[in-house]
N, C-alpha and C positions, 0 to 999 in steps of 0.2 A: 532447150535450156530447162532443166529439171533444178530448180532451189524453189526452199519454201517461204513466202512472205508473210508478215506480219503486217499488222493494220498499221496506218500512219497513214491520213491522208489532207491535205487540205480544203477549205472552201469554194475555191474557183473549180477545182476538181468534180465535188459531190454537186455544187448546182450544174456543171457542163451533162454530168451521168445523167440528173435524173430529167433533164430538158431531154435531153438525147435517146436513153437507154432506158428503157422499163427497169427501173429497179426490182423490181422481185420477177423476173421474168420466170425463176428457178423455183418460185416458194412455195407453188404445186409439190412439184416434185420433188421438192429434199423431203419434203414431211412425207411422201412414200418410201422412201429409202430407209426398211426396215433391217439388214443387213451392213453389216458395216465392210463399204466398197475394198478391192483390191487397190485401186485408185482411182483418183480423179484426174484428168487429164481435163487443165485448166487454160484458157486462152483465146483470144481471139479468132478470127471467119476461119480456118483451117482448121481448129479444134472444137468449132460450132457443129463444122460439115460433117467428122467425121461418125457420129453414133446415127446421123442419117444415112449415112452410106452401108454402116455395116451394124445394124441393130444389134443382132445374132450376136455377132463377135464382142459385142460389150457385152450382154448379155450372158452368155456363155462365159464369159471371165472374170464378171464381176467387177466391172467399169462402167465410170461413170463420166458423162461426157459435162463439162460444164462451160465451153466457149461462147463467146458473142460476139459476133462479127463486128467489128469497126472499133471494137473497144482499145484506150491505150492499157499502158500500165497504171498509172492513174484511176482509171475506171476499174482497174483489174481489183485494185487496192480496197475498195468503196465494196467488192461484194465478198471477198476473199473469209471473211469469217462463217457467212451464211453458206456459202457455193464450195469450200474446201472445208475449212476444218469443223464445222458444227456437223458434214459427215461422217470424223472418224477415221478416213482413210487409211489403208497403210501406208503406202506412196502417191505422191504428185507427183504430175507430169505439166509441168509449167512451158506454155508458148506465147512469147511475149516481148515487143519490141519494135514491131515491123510498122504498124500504126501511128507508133510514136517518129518513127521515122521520118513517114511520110506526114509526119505534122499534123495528123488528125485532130488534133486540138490545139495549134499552131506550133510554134518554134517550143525547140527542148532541146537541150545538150544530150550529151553521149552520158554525161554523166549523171543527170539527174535518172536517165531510164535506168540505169545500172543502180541508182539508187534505188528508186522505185522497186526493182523486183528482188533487192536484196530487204529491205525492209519490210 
């Protein structure tokens, strides 16, 4: 699922992240990112794994990996300025959903996630 979001997030949202999630886990690393990426490729444990898997291939393309395992869309939202667009990108590569599914931060509709990563 490739669309680009915008900030919009609530307060039960931003305190769940920062009990859970290292907020700046990324804040090394964008301030290195002297080049402005081909993409970011944004999302949760499946788009954490991959620039561990294949260094080289981001590297060599000019991608940037910016995932974190367990995170919802919600939490997606909370880093989305720092982690995508304060890079530059040309394109995003948004993966986003499955977390929220499985209730990672309790019960959610169908709809609020479709909200979430359209916003």
């Amino acid at each position: 699922m490739a669309v680009v979001l915008l900030m919009a997030v609530g307060t039960a949202a931003q305190e769940r992240y920062h009990k859970v999630i290292p907020p700046r886990r990324y804040e090394e690393a964008n301030k290195e990112v002297k080049v402005r990426p081909l993409a970011v490729l944004f999302g949760d444990s499946i788009t954490d794994a991959w620039p561990i898997m294949s260094p080289d291939f981001f590297k060599l393309n000019n991608l940037i990996g910016r995932g974190i395992s367990g995170e919802t869309t919600g939490d997606m939202l909370i880093r989305f300025q720092k982690d995508v667009v304060s890079l530059r990108p040309k394109y995003v590569v948004i993966l986003a959903g499955t977390n929220d599914i499985v209730m990672n931060a309790g019960p959610i509709s169908l709809e609020h996630i479709l909200d979430n990563i359209i916003n």
